[in-house]
C-alpha positions in Angstrom: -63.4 202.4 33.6 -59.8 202.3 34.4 -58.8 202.6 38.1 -57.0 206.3 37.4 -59.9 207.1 36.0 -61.1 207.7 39.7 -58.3 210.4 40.0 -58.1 212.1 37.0 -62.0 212.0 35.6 -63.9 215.3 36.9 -67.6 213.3 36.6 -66.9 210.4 38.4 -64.1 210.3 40.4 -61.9 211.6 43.6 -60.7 214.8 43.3 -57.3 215.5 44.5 -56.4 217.9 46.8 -54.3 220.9 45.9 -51.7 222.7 48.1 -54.2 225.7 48.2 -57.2 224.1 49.4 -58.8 223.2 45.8 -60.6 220.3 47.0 -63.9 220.8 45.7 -65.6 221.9 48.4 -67.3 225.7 49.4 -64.8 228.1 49.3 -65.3 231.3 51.7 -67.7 233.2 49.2 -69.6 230.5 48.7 -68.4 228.9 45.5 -67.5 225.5 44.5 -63.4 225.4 44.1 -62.8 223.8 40.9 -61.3 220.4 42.1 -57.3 219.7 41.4 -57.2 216.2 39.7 -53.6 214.0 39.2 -53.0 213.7 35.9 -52.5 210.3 33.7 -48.6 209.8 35.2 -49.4 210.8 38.5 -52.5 208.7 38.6 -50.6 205.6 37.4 -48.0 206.2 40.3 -50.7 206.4 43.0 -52.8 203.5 42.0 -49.3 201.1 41.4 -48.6 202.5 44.8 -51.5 201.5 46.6 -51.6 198.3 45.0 -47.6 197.6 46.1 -48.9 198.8 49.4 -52.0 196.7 49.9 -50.0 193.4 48.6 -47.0 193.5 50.3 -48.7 194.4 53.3 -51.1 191.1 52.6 -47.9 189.7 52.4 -46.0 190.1 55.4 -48.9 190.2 57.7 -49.6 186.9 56.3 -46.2 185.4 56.6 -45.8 186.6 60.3 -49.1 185.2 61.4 -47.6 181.7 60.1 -43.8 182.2 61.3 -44.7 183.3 64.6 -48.7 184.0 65.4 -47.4 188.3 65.0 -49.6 190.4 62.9 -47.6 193.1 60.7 -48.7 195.8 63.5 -46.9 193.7 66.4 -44.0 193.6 64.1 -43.4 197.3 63.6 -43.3 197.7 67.8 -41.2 195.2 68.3 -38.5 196.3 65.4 -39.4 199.6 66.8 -38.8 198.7 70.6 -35.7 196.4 69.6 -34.0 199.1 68.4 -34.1 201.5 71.1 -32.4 202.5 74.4 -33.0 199.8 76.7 -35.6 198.4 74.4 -38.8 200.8 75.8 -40.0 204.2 74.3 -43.2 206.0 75.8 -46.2 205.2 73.9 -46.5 208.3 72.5 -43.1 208.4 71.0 -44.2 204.8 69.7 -47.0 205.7 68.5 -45.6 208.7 66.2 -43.0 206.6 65.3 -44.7 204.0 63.8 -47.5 206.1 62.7 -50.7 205.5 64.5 -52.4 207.8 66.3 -51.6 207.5 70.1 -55.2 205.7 71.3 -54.7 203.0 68.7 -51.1 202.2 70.3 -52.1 202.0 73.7 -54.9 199.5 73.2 -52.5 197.2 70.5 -49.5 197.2 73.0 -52.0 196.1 76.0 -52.9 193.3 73.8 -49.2 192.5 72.9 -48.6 193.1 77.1 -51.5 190.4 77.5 -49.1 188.0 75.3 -46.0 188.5 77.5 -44.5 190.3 74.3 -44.0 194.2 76.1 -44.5 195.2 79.4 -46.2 198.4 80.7 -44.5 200.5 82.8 -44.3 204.4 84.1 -41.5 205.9 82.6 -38.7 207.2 84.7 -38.3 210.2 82.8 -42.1 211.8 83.4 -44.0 209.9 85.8 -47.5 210.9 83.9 -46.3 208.8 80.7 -46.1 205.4 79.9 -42.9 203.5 79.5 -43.3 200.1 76.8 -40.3 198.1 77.6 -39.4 195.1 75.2 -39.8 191.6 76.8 -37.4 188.5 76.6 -40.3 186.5 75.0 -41.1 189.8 72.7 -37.0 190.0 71.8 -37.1 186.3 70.8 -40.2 186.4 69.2 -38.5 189.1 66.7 -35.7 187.7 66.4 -37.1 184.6 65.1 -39.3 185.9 62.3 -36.7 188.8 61.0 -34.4 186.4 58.8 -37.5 184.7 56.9 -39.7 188.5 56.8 -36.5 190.3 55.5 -35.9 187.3 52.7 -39.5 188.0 51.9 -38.7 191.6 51.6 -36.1 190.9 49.4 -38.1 188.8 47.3 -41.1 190.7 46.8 -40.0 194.6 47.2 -35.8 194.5 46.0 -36.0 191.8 43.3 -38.4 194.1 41.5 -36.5 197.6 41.7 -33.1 197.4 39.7 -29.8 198.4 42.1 -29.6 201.7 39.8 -32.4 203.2 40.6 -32.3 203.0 44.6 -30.6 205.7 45.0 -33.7 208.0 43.4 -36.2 205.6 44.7 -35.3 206.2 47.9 -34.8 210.2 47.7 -38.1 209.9 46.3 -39.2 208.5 49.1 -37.7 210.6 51.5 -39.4 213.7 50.2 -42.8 212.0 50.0 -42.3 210.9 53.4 -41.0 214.8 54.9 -44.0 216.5 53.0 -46.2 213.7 54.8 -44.9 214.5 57.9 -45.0 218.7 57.9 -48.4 218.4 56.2 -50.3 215.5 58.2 -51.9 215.4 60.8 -50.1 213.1 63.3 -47.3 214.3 65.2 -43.9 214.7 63.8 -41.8 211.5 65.3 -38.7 211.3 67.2 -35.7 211.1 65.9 -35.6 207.3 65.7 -36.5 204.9 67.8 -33.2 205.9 70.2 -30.9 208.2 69.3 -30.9 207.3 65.8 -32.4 208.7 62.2 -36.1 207.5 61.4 -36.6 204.5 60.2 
């Protein structure tokens, strides 16, 4: 059995959510909806997807752990926190930002605080909320894996997509990533990490 085969195959494999609630399960009267599965391209799309996702991830984490002892997770709040006002954002902002779910930030950046990476602090601007300010140890520690993670970027992710087809890769990827975010389930995040876009 091929690995779309999960997607697309009504007797043994996933079914796909539809926009309308066709997910297979009970509807109101009691029946079974009949369950929306991708078809053969779409398939073929999300399986490449998930296995450029899993590798590259695989990847970096694994490159950062032997650059610099970071995981891929310390990485993304540090680039995160480097790039904003004064280098701190409140934990919930981070958290949206990056994409976890706010319990899961506060417990990684108290490990990265244990390190000396971030520091904890309340935030100035509501004293209920928690400030994570960048470090000088966390600043240096970024700036000495970027070069070598972005070369592996650029070796793994850009050497395989040809310069003509950014341009519609990445508005691609920008509606993928709007209908993610006004049809998930975390928060919507800030407007970049400062006063910037996403990113």
């Amino acid at each position: 059995m091929s690995p779309e085969s999960a997607y697309r195959d009504g007797r043994r494999g996933l079914p796909q959510p539809g926009p309308h609630g066709s997910d297979g399960r009970p509807t109101a009267d009691g029946a079974e909806a009949e369950p929306v599965w991708l078809n053969e391209s779409q398939a073929r799309i999300w399986i490449t997807f998930m296995q450029v996702q899993l590798r590259l991830s695989y990847e970096m984490n694994r490159q950062l752990l032997s650059d610099g002892q970071l995981q891929l997770g310390d990485y993304h709040v540090l680039s995160a926190l480097s790039a904003a006002s004064d280098g701190r954002m409140q934990v919930s902002a981070l958290a949206t930002y990056v994409g976890w779910e706010r319990s899961r930030m506060s417990h990684h950046v108290q490990r990265m605080a244990d390190r000396g990476l971030v520091e904890r602090a309340a935030s100035p601007s509501d004293r209920r909320a928690t400030d994570i300010q960048l470090t000088a140890s966390g600043w240096a520690a970024v700036k000495s894996v970027a070069p070598r993670h972005v070369a592996l970027v650029r070796r793994l992710f850009f050497d395989g997509l040809p310069r003509e087809l950014e341009p519609g890769f990445q508005a691609a990827l920008d509606g993928i990533y709007q209908t993610l975010v006004s049809r998930g389930t975390l928060a919507a995040p800030p407007v970049g990490p400062g006063t910037g876009d996403p990113g």
